[in-house]
N, C-alpha and C positions, 0 to 999 in steps of 0.2 A: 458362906465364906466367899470373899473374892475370891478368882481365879487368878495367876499370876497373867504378866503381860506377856508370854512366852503361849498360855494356855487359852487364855478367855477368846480371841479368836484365828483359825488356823486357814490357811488354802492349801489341802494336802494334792500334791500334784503327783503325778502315775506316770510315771517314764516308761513304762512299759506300754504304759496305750496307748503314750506318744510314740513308742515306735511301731505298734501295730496299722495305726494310722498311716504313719510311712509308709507302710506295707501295701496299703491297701492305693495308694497314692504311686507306687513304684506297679503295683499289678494291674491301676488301669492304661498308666502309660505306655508302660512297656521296659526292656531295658536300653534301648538305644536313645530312652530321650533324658537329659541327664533335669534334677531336681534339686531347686536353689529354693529350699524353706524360708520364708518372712521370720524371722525373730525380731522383728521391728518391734516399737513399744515392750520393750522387757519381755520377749515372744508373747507377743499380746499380754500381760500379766503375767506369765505361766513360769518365766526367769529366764532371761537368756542364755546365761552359761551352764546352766546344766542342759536347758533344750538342746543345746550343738554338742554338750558333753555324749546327748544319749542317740545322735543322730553321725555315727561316724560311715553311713553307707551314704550322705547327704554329698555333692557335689560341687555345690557350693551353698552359700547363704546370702539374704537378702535383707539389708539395714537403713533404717530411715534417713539416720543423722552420723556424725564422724564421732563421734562418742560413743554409739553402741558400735559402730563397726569396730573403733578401737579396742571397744571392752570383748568382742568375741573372735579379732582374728588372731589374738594369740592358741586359741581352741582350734583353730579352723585346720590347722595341721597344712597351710599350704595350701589350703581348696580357697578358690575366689570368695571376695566379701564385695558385695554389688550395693553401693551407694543409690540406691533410689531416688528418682525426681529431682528437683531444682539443687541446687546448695546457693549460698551466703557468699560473698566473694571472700569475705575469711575464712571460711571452709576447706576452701583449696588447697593451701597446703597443711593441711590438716589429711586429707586422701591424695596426695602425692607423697607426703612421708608414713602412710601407711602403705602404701603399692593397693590400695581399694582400686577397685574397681567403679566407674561411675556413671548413671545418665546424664546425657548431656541434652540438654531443651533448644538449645539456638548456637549458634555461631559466637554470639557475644561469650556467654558461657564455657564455650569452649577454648576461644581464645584466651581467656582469663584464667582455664587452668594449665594451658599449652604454657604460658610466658612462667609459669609455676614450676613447671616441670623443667623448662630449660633453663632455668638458675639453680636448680638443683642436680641436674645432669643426667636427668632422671627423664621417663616416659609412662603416662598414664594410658591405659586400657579402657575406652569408652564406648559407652551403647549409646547410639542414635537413636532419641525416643521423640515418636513420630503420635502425634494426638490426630487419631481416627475416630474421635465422638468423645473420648471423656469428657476433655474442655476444659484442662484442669492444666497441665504443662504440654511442653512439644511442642513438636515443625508439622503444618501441614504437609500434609502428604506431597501437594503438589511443588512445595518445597524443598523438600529433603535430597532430592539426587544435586543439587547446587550447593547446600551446604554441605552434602557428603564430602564433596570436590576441596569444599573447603578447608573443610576441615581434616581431612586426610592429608591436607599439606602443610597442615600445623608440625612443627619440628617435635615437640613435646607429646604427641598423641597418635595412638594405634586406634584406628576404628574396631574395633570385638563384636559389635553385633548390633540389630533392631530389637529394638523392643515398643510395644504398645501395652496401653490397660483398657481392659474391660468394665464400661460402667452398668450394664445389666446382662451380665452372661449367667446369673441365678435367677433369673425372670423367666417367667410361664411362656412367656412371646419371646425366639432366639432370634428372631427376623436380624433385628439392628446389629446383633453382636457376629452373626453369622456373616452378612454384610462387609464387619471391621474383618474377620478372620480370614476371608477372601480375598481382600484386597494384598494381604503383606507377604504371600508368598514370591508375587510377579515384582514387587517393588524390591524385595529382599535378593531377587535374582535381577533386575535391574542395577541395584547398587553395588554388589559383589563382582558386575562385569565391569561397573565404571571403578571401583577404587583396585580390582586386579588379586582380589583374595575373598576367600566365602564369609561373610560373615553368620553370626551365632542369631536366630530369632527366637524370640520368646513372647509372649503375651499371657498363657493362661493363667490366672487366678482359682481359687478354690470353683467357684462357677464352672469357667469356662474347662477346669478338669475333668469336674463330673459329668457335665453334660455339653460339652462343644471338643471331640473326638477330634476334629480336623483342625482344632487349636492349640491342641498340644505343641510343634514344631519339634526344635530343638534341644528347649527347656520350659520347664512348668515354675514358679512360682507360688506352692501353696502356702497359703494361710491359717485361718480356722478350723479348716477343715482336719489340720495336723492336731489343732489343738481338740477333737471329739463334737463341733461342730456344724451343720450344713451353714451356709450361709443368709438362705433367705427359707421361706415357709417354700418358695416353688422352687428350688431349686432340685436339680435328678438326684434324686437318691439311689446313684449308681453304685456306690459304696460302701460299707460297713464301720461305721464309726464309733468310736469309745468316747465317753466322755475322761477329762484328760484332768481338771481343776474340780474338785471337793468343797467347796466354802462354808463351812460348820463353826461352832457357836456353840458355849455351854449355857445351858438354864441354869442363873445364879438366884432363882427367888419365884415359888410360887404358892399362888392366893386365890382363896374360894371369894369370891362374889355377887353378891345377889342380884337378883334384874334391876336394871335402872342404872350397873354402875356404869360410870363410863371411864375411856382407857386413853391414856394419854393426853397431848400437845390438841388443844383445838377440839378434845371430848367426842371426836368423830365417830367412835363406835362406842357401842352402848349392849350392853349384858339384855339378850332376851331373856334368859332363863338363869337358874343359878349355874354358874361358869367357874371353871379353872383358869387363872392366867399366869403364863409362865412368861420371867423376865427371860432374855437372853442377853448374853453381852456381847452384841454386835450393832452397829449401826451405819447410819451414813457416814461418820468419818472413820469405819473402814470400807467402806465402797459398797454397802447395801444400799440400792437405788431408793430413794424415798417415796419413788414414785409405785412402790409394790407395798404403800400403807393400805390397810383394808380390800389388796388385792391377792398380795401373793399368800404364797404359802412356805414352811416348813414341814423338810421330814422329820419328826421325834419317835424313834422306836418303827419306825419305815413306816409310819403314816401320817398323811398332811395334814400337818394344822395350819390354818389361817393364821395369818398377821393379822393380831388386833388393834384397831389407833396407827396414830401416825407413828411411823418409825424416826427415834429419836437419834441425835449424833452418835453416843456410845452404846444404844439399847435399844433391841426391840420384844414386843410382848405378843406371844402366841396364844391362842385359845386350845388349849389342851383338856377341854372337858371331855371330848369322846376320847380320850387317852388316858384312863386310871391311872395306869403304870408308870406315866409320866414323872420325872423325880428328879429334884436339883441334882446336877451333874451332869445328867442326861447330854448326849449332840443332839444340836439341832442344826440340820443339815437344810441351808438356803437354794443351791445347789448342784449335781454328781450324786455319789453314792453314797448309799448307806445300805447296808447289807445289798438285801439283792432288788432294793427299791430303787429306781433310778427319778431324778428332778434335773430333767435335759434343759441346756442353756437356750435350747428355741422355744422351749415350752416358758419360761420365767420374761425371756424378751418380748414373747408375742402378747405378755397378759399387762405388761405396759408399754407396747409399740414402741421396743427399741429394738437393735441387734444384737446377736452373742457377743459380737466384741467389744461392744463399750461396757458390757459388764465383766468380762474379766481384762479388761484394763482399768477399768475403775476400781480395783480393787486395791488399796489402798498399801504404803509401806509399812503402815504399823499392822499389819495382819501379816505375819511370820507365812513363809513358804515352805513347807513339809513335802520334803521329797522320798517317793518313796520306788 
């Protein structure tokens, strides 16, 4: 029997391990340093408005574009929504009539949301975000105390704070990122004496949480790590982390096969022996990586079966012959939990060299979010 489109595939998400994760994120910091969670991307996949719903100890929050800022500061109760990186020159007042909070990369940028601000009568709250190695937006360093000046004399604009990002503060070697984290105390006390008030710094990332102590500042910035996983294979496992996203699948169809047969798109695997194979109804167009055909695995009954063949748009086929018990209806769990089996999102990333987050971002809107 089909499953309905509510049924056939689910991402059951755990608000509770999303806030134990906090937890563990508030107990390496500390309590004086306050924690602005990424719910950028639909909090990574995981939804954004229940993430800020289950996170009311959070301080503020951290959003890519004016769209999700707008969709989570009615949630925010008042706590800051911090606009990340560049924006759009349409953008602008789009976080001037929300009171967002915003990075600002250059002077041109600023001034563009200063003139924003003063036809509405209004003042924006901006972080001076200074590129120390990403390479990605920002003032050099050597820069930044002239556009502070600058920019501090914008009629439309408060300076709030520095901020930088870390591009390998999850790496085995902390040299370079140690480096950036050094540098932003002495600049951050530089600029605070030239514009006449303290500003807020922040840089750490889920990395530089776990394992860059002296980067923490004034505010942290987690990510992944909120949502149950590390960031990279080296990065400190200083933490205690849950997994946070479930991605499960029912077996709508299974068939005995003798050696020879072969499974799917392009005949890639092939029956050594006589074999069980179970349809599941999940595929790449709900955001199962194609790239885990004939590598990854399913939990069925808490133990892994191979993906057999190429994983097709609505379906993929497991090899469930060491699993008798195995039986349409069954979950198959791609992965999170299933009983007390766990298929960790670094474990499924590393077995086709991607990271946890483009897998539960990719996961797709027709796969229903079950909050539980």
């Amino acid at each position: 029997m089909i499953p309905s489109a509510a049924s056939r595939a689910k991402a059951l998400v755990d608000l509770g391990a999303l806030r134990r994760n906090f937890a563990e994120v508030r107990r390496l910091v500390g309590g004086g340093v306050r924690i602005w969670p990424a719910v950028k991307a639909d909090a990574y996949g995981h939804g954004a408005v229940e993430a800020v719903r289950a996170l009311p100890e959070a301080d503020g929050f951290c959003a890519a574009t004016v769209a999700e800022a707008e969709e989570i500061a009615p949630l925010a109760d008042g706590r800051p929504v911090l606009h990340l990186g560049a924006f759009h020159p349409e953008d602008a007042a789009g976080i001037i009539a929300g009171g967002f909070e915003t990075a600002v990369v250059d002077v041109a940028s600023a001034a563009l949301l200063s003139r924003e601000a003063e036809q509405t009568g209004r003042r924006a709250r901006v972080h001076l975000k200074v590129d120390t190695g990403m390479g990605r937006v920002g003032m050099p360093p050597a820069d930044v105390l002239a556009a502070a000046r600058e920019i501090a004399a914008m009629p439309g604009l408060e300076v709030a704070g520095l901020m930088t990002h870390f591009p390998s503060s999850d790496d085995a070697d902390l040299t370079f990122a140690r480096a950036q984290a050094a540098l932003l105390p002495g600049l951050r006390d530089q600029l605070s004496e030239a514009l006449g008030h303290p500003l807020l710094l922040h840089a750490a990332n889920s990395g530089a949480i776990l394992g860059l102590p002296k980067a923490r500042f004034d505010a942290v910035r987690p990510g992944i790590m909120l949502y149950g996983a590390f960031p990279s294979p080296d990065a400190a496992r200083t933490a205690s982390l849950e997994p946070v996203m479930t991605l499960s699948a029912r077996i709508v169809f299974i068939k005995n096969v003798p050696p020879g047969t072969t499974v799917s798109y392009g005949r890639t695997w092939t029956a050594r022996r006589q074999s069980r194979i179970a349809t599941v109804s999940i595929g790449y167009g709900d955001g199962l990586p194609r790239a885990l055909s004939n590598r990854g695995f399913a939990l069925v009954r808490g133990v892994p079966a191979p993906i057999a063949g190429r994983i097709c748009m609505d379906a993929a086929m497991l090899d469930v012959t060491d699993i008798p018990e195995a039986a349409c209806g069954d979950e198959a769990v791609f992965w999170g939990r299933q009983g007390d089996a766990v298929l960790r999102l670094e474990d499924v990333a590393a077995a086709i060299d991607t990271i946890p987050y483009e897998l539960t971002c990719g996961v797709t809107a027709r796969v229903p979010r079950v909050f539980v």
